[in-house]
LUMLUM-808143 format. One line per field, with one value per atom (N, C-alpha, C): atom name; x negated, y negated, z negated; residue in one letter; residue number from 1. Coordinates in steps of 0.1 Angstrom, whole numbers. Example, Ala and Ser with C-alpha at 12.3 -4.5 7.8 and 13.67 -1.06 7.14 Angstrom:
2
atomo c(N CA C N CA C)
xx c(-132 -123 -132 -128 -137 -129)
yy c(57 45 33 22 11 0)
zz c(-78 -78 -78 -71 -71 -79)
residuo c(a a a s s s)
num c(1 1 1 2 2 2)
END
This chain:
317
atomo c(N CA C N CA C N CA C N CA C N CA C N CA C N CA C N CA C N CA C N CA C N CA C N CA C N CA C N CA C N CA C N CA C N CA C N CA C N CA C N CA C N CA C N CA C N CA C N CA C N CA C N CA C N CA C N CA C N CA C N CA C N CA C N CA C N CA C N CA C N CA C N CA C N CA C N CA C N CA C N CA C N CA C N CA C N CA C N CA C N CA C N CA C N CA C N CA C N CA C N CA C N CA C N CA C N CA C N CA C N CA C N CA C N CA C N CA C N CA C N CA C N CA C N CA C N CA C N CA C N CA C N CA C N CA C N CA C N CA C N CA C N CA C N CA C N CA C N CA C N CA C N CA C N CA C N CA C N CA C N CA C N CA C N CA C N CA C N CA C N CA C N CA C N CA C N CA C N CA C N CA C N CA C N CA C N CA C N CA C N CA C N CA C N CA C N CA C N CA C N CA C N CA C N CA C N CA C N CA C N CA C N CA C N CA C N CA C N CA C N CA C N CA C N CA C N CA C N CA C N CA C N CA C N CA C N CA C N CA C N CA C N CA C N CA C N CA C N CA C N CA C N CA C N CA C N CA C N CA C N CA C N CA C N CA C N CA C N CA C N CA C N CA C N CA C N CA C N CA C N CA C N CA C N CA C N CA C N CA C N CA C N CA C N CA C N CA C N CA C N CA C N CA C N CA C N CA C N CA C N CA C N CA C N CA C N CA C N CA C N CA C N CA C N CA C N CA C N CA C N CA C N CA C N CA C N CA C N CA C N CA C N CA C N CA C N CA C N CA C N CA C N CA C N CA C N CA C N CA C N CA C N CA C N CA C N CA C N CA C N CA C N CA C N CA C N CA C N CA C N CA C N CA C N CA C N CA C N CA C N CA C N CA C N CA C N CA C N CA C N CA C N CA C N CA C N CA C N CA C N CA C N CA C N CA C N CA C N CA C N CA C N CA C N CA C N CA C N CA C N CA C N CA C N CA C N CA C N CA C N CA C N CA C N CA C N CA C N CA C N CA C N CA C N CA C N CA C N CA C N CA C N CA C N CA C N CA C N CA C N CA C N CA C N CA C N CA C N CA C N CA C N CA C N CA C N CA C N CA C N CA C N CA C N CA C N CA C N CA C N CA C N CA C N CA C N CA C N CA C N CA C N CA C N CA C N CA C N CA C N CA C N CA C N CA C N CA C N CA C N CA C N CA C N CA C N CA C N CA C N CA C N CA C N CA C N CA C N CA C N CA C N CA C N CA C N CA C N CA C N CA C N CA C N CA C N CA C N CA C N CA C N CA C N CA C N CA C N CA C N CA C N CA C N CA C N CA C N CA C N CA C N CA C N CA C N CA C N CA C N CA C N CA C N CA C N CA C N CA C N CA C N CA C N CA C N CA C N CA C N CA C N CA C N CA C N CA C N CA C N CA C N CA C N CA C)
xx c(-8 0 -9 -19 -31 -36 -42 -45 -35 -26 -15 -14 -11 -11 -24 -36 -49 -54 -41 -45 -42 -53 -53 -39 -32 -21 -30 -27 -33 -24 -27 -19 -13 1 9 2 -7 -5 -20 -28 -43 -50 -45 -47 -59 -59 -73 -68 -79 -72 -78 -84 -90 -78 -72 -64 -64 -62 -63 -49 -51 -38 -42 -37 -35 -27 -35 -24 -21 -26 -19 -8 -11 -1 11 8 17 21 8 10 -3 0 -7 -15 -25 -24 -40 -36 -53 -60 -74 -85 -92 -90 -93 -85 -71 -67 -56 -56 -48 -36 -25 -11 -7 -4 8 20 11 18 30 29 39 39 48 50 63 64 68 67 54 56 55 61 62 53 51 36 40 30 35 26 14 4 12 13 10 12 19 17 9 -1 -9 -24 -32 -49 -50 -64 -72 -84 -91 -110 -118 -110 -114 -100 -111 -103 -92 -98 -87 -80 -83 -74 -64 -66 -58 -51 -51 -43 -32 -35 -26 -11 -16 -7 -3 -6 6 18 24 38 46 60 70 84 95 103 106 117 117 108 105 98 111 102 116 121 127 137 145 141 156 165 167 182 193 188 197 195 214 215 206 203 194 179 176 163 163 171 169 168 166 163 182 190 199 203 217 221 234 245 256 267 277 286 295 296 306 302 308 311 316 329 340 350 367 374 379 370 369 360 352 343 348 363 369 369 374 380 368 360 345 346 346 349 358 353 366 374 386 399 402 392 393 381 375 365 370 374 383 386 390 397 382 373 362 353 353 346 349 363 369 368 368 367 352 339 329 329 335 330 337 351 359 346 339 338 320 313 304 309 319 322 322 331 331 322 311 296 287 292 279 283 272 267 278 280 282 276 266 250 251 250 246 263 272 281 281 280 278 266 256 244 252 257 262 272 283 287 280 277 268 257 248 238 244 258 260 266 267 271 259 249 230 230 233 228 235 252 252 254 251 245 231 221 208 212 221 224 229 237 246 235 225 215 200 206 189 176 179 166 153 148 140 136 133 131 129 112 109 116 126 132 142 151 158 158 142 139 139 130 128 141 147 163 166 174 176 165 152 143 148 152 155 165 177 192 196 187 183 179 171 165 175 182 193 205 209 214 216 201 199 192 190 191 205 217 228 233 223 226 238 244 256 271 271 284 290 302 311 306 299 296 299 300 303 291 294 284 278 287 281 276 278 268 254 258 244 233 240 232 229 237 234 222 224 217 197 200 186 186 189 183 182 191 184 170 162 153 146 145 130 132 143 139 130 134 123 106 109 96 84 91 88 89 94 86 100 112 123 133 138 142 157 173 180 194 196 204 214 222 233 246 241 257 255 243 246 249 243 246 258 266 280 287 284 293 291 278 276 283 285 289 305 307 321 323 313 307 307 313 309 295 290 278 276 282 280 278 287 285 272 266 255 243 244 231 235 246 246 243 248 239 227 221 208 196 203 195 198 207 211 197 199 191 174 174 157 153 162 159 159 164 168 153 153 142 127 126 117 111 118 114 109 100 94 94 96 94 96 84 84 91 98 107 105 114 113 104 101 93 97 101 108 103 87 80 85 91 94 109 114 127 123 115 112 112 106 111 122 131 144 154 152 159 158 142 140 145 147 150 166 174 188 192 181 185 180 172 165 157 150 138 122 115 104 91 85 73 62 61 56 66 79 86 83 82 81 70 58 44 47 52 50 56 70 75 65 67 50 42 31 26 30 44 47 45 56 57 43 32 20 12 14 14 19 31 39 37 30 30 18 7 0 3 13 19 27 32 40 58 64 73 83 78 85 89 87 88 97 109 119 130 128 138 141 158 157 148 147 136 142 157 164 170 169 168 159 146 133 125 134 131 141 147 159 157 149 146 130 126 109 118 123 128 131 142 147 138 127 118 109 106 98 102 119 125 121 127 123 114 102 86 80 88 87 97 103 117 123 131 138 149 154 163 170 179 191 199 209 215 213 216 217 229 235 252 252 240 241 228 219 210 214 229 236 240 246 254 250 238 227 224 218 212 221 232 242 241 236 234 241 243 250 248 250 241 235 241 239 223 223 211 197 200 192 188 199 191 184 189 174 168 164 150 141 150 142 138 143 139 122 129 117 102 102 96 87 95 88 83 86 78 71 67 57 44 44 36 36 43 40 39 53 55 71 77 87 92 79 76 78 65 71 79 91 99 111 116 124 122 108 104 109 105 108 122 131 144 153 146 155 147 140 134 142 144 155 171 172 187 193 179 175 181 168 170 181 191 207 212 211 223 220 204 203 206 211 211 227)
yy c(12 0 -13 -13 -24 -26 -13 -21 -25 -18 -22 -38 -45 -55 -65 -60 -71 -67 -60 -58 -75 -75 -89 -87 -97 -97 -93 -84 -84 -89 -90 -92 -82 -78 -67 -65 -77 -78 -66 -72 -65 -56 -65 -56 -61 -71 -79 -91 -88 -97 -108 -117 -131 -139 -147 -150 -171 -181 -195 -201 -204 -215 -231 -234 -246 -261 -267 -277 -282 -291 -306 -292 -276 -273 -271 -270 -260 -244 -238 -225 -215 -203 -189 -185 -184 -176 -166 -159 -149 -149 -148 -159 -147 -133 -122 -122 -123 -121 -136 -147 -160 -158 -149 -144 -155 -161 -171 -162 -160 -153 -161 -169 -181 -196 -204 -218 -227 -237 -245 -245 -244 -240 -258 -254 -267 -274 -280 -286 -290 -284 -285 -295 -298 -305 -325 -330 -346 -351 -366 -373 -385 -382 -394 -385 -396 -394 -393 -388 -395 -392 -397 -397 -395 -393 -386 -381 -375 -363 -378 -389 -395 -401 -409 -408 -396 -383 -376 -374 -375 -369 -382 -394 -403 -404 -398 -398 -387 -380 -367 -361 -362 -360 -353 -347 -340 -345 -348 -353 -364 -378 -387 -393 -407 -417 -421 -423 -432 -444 -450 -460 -468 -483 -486 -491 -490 -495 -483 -471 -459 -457 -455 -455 -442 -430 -422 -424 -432 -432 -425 -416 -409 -398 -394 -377 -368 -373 -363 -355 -349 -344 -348 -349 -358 -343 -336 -330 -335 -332 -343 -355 -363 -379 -385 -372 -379 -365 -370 -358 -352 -359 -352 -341 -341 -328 -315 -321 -305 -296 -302 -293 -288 -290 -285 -265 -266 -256 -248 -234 -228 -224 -219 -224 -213 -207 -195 -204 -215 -219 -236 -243 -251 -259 -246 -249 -250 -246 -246 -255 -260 -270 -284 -285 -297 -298 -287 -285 -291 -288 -287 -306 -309 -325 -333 -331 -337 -334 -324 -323 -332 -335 -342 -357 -361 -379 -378 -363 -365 -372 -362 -358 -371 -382 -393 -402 -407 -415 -428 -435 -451 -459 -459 -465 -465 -450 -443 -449 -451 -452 -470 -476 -492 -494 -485 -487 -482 -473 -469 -480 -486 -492 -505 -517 -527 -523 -511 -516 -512 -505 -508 -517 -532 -545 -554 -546 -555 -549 -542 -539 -543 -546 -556 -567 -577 -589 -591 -577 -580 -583 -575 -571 -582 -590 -602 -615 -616 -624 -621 -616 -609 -605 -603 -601 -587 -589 -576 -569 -554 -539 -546 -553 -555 -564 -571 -579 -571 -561 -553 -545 -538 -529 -534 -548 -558 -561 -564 -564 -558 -549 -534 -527 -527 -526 -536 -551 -561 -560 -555 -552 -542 -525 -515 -520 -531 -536 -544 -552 -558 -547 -541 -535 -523 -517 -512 -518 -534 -542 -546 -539 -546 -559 -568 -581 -583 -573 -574 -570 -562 -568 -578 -580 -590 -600 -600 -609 -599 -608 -602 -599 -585 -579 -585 -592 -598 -608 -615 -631 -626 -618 -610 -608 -598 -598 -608 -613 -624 -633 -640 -646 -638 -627 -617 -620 -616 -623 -638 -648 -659 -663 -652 -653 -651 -632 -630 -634 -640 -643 -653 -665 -677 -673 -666 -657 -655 -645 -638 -646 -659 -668 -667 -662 -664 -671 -682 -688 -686 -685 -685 -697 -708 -718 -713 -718 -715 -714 -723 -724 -713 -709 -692 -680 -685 -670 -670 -681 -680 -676 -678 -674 -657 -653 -641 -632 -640 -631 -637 -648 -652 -656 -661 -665 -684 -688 -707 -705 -718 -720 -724 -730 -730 -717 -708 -698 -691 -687 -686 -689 -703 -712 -708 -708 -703 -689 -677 -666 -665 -674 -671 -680 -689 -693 -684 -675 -672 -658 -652 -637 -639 -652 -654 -661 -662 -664 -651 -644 -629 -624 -621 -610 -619 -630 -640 -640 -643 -651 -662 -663 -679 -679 -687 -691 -702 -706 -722 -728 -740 -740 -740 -737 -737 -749 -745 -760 -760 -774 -774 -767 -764 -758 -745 -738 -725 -718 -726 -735 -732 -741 -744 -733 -721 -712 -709 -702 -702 -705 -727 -732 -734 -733 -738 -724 -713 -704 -703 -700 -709 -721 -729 -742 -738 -729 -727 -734 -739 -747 -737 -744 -739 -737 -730 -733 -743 -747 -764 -773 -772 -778 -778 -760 -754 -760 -759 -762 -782 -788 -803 -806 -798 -802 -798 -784 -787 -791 -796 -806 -820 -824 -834 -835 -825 -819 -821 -819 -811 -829 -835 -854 -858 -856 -864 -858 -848 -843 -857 -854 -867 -880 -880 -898 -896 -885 -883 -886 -883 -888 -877 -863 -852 -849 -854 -850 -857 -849 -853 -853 -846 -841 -831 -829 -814 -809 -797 -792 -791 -786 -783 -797 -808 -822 -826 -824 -828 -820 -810 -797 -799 -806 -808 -818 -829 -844 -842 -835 -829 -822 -816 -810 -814 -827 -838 -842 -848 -857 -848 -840 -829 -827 -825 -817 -830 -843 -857 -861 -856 -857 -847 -833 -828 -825 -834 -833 -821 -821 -809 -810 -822 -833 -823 -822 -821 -829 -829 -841 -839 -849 -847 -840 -840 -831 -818 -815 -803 -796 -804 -795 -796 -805 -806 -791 -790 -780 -767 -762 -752 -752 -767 -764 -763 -774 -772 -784 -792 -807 -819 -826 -840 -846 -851 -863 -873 -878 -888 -889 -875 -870 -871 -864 -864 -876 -885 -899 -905 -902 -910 -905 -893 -884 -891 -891 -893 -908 -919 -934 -928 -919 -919 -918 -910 -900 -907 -916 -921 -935 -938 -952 -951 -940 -938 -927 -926 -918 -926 -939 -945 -941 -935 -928 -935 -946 -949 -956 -966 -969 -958 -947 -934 -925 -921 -916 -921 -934 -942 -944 -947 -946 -929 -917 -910 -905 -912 -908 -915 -926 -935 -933 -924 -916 -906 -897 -888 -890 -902 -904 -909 -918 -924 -910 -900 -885 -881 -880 -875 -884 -896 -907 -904 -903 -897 -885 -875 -863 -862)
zz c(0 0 0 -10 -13 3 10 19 30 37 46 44 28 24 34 31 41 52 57 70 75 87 93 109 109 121 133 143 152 165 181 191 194 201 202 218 227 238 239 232 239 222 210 198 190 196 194 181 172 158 159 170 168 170 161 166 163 174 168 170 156 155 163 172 177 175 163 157 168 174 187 191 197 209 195 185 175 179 181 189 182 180 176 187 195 209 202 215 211 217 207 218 230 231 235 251 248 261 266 254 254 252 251 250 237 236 228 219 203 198 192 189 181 189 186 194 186 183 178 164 156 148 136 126 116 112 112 107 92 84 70 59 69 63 60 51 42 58 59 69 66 50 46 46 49 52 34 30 18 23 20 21 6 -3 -17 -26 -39 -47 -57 -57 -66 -54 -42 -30 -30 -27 -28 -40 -50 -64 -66 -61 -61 -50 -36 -24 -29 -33 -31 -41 -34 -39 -35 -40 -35 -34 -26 -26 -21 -19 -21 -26 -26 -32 -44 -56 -66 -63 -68 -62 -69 -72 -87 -77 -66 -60 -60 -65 -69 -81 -91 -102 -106 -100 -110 -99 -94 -91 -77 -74 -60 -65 -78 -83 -84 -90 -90 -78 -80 -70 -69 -62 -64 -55 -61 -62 -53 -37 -27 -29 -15 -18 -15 -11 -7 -9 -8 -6 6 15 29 28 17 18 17 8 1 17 24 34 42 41 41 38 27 17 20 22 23 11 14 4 -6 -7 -17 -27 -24 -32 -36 -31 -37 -47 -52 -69 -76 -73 -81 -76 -67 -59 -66 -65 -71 -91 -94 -109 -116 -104 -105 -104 -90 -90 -102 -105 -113 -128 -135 -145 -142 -131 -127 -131 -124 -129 -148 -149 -167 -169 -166 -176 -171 -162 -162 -171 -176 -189 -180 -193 -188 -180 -183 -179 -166 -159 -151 -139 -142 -136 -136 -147 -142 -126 -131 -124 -106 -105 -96 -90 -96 -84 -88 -95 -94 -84 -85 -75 -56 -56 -42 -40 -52 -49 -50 -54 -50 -34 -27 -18 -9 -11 2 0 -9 -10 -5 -7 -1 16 22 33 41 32 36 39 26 30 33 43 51 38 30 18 23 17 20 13 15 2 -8 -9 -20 -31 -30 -33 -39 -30 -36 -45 -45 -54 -64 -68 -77 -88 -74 -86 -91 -89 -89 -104 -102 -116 -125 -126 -137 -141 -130 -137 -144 -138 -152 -167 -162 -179 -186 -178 -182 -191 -182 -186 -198 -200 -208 -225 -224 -234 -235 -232 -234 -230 -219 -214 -209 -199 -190 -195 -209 -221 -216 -214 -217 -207 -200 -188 -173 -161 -148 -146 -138 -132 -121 -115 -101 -106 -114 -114 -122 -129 -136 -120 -110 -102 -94 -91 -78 -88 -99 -108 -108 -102 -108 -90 -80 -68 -65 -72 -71 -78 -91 -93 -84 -82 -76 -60 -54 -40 -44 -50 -54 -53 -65 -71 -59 -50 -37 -22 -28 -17 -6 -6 4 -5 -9 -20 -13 -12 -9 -13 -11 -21 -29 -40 -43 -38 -29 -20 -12 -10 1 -7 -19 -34 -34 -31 -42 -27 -20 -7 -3 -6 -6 -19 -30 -39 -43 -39 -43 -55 -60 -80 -76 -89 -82 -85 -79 -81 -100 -105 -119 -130 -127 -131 -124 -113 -116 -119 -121 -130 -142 -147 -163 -160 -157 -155 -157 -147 -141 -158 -163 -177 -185 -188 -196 -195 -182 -179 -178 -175 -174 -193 -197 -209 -216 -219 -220 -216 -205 -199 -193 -203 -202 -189 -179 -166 -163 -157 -156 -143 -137 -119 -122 -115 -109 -96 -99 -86 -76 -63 -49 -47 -37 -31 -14 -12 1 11 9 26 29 14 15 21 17 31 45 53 65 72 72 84 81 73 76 83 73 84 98 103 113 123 115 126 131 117 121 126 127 139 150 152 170 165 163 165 166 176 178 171 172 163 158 169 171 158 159 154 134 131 122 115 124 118 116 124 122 108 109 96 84 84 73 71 81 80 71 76 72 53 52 40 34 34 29 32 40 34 30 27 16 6 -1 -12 -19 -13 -12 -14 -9 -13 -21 -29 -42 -34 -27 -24 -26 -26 -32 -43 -52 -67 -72 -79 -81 -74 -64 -54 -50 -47 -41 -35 -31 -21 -9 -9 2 13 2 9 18 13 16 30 26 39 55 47 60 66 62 64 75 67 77 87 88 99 108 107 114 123 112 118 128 126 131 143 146 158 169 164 172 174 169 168 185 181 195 203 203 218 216 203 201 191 193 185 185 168 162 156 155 148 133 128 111 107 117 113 113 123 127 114 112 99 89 85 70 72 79 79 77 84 82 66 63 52 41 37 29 23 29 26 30 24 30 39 48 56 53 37 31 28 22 15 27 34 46 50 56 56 49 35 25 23 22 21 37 48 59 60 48 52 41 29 24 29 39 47 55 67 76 68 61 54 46 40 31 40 53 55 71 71 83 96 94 110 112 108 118 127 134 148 155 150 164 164 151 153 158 157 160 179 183 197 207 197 202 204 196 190 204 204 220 234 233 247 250 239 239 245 237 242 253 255 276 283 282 285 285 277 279 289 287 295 309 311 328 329 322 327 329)
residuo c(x x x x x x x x x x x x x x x x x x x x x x x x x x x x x x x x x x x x x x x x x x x x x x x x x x x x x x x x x x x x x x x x x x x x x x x x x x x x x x x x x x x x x x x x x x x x x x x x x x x x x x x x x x x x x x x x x x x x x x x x x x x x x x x x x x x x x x x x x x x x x x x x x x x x x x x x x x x x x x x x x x x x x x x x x x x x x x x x x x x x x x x x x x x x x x x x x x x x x x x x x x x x x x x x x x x x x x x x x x x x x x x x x x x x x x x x x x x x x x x x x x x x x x x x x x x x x x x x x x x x x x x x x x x x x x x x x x x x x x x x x x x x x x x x x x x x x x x x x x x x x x x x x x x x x x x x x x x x x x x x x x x x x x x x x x x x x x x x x x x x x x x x x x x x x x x x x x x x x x x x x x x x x x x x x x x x x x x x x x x x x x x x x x x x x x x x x x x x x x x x x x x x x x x x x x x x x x x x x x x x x x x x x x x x x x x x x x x x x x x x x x x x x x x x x x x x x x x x x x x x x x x x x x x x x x x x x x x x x x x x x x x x x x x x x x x x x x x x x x x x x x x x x x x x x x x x x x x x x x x x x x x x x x x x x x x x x x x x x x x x x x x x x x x x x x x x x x x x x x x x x x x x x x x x x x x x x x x x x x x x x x x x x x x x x x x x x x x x x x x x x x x x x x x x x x x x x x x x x x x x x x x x x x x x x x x x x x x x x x x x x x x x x x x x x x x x x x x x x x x x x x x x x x x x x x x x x x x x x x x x x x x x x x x x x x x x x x x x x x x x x x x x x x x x x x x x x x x x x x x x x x x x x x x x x x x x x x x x x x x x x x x x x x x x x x x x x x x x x x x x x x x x x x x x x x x x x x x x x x x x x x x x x x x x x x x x x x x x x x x x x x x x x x x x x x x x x x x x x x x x x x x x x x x x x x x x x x x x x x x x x x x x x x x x x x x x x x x x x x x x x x x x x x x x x x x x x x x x x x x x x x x x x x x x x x x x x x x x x x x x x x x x x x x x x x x x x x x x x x x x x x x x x x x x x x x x x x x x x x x x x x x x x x x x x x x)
num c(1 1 1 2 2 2 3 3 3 4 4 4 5 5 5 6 6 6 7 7 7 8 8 8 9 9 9 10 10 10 11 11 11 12 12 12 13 13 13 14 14 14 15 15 15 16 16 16 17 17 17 18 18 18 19 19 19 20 20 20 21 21 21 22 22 22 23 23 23 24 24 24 25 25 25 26 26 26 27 27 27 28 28 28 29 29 29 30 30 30 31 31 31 32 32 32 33 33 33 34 34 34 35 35 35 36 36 36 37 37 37 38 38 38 39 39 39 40 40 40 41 41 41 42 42 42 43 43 43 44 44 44 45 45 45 46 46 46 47 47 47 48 48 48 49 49 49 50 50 50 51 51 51 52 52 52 53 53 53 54 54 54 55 55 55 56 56 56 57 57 57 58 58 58 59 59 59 60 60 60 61 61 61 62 62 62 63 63 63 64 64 64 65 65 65 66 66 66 67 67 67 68 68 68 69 69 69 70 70 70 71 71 71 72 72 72 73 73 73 74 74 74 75 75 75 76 76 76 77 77 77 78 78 78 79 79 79 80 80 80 81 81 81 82 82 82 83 83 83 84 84 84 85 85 85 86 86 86 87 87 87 88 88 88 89 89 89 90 90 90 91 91 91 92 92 92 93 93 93 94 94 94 95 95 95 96 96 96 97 97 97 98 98 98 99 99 99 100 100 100 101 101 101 102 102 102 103 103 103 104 104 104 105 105 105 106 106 106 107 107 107 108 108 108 109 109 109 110 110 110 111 111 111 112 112 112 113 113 113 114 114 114 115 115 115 116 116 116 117 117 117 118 118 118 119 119 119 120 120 120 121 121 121 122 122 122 123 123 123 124 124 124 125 125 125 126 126 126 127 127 127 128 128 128 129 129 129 130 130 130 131 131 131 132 132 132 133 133 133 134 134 134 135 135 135 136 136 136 137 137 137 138 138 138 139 139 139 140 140 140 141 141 141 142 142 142 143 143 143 144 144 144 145 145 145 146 146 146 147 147 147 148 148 148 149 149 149 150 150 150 151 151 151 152 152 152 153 153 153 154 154 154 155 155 155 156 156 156 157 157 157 158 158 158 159 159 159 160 160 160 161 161 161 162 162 162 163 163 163 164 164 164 165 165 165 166 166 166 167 167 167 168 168 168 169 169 169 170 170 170 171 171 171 172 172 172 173 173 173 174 174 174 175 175 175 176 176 176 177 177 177 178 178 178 179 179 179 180 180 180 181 181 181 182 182 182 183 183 183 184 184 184 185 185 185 186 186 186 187 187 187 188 188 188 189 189 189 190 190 190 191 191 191 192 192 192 193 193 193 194 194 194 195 195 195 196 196 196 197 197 197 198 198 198 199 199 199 200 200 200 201 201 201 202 202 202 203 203 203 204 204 204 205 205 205 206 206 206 207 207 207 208 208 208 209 209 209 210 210 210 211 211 211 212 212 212 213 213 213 214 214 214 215 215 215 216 216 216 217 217 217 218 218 218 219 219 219 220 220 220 221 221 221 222 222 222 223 223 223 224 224 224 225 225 225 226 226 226 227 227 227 228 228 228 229 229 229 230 230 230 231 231 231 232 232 232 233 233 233 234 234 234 235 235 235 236 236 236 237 237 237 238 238 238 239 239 239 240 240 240 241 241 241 242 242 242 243 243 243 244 244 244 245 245 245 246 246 246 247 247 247 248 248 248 249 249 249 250 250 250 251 251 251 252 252 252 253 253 253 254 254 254 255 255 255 256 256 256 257 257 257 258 258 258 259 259 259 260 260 260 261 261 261 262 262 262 263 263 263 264 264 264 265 265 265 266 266 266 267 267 267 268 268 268 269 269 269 270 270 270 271 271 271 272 272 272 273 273 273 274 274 274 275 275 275 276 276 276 277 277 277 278 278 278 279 279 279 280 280 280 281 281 281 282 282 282 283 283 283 284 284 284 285 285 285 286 286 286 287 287 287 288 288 288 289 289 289 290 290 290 291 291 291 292 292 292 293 293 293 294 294 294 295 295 295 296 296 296 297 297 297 298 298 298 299 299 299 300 300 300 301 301 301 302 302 302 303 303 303 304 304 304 305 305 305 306 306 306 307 307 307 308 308 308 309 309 309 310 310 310 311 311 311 312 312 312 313 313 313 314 314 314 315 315 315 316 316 316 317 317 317)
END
């Protein structure tokens, strides 16, 4: 029996036991007469390199990667996930099928069941406002913490969250306004500024505020505006910091005003009506951010020059 066991596979074709596995073909053949003993076969080897033993002991893994945008991490197993499945099942199994999922909802923790439907209401708020993984994940890890310090008691779950993405988008450099939070989550804007003091006090959050530049591609991509466009406005931005004319001002003001001036700077005028609107701002606002703008950094001889070239340009066309 022992040996039958180490006998080596031989070819059925010529008998010959040299036999090479061919990763690129995914094929068995024999190197004696070439007969292709096997073909399509799995490749079972890591789709990650290492070049050492602690390189390697860190990449490797089994499973899914973990994950805080799923209430158990991505580890359980979930019993159906719908009652379209029953019919799945055949009907002698059924009764036991359904016994099995019904006594699965029993047996999940509280915890475990807030986390479940709040974070499929982090995920399409991420979804709604273009966010990205890392941002998601981020949340998703802060509102576990939240929640498992008992923060989200007697407060809404949605302003809890939306409040924890108007943090770390800031944080993470895609800052999103309040007036787009509350439209994505249907929360006033006041209620998530109280939220959002309430949770970064709580789970001691510090972020320093937006700063208008961080703004500027966004808007500039919701307006169409070009890159040329993108870069002038920053620039501008990044001189007037210099002449102190930012501080103390919204950021989302100050961003919409460089913009302005920026689009008219390279013949790619928008109205002020049309970047209130994008950005969420007044026009009122916009105009005095933009007297601030061109007078303190001595550009409105040529924005005003360029602004009535432009409009020449319409009346002939």
């Amino acid at each position: 029996m022992a040996k039958d066991l180490e006998k080596k596979p031989k070819c059925p074709e010529c008998g010959g036991e040299e036999l090479d596995r061919d990763e690129s073909r995914a094929e068995i053949i024999c190197r004696k007469c070439g007969a292709v003993l096997e073909e399509d076969l799995v490749d079972r080897t890591p789709e990650w390199r290492a070049f050492d033993i602690e390189e390697k002991s860190k990449r490797t893994r089994t499973g899914a990667p973990i994950t805080f945008t799923k209430h158990d991490k991505g580890f359980s197993t979930e019993i159906g996930k719908s009652t379209a499945e029953l019919y799945k099942v055949p009907v002698k199994k059924r009764a036991q099928y359904y016994r099995l999922r019904k006594w699965h909802k029993r047996l999940t923790k509280s915890k475990d069941r807030n986390l479940s439907y709040s974070l499929s209401e982090l995920s399409r708020q991420i979804s709604y406002l273009g966010l990205s993984t890392s941002i998601h994940e981020e949340v998703g890890r802060l509102y576990e913490k939240a929640v498992t310090k008992g923060l989200v008691r007697g407060r809404s779950m949605e302003s809890i969250i939306t409040a924890l993405i108007y943090a770390v988008a800031r944080e993470q450099g895609s800052p999103r306004t309040l007036a787009e939070l509350s439209a994505a989550s249907g929360i006033d804007k006041r209620e998530i500024g109280r939220a959002y003091r309430y949770i970064a006090r709580e789970l001691k959050i510090r972020i320093l505020p937006a700063t208008a530049e961080e703004y500027i591609p966004r808007f500039s991509s919701l307006l169409g505006l070009s890159g040329n466009v993108q870069a002038r406005a920053i620039e501008i931005l990044r001189k007037a910091e210099g002449e102190d004319v930012v501080s103390g001002k919204g950021p989302t003001g100050i961003a919409a005003s460089a913009l302005y001036i920026a689009a008219v700077l390279e013949s790619e005028k928008r109205t002020q009506r049309d970047i209130a609107d994008v950005v969420g701002v007044t026009e009122v606002t916009i105009r005095n951010r933009y007297k601030d703008l061109v007078e303190k950094l001595g550009i409105e001889e040529e924005v005003e020059k360029k602004a009535q070239e432009a409009e020449k340009q319409n009346e002939r066309g």
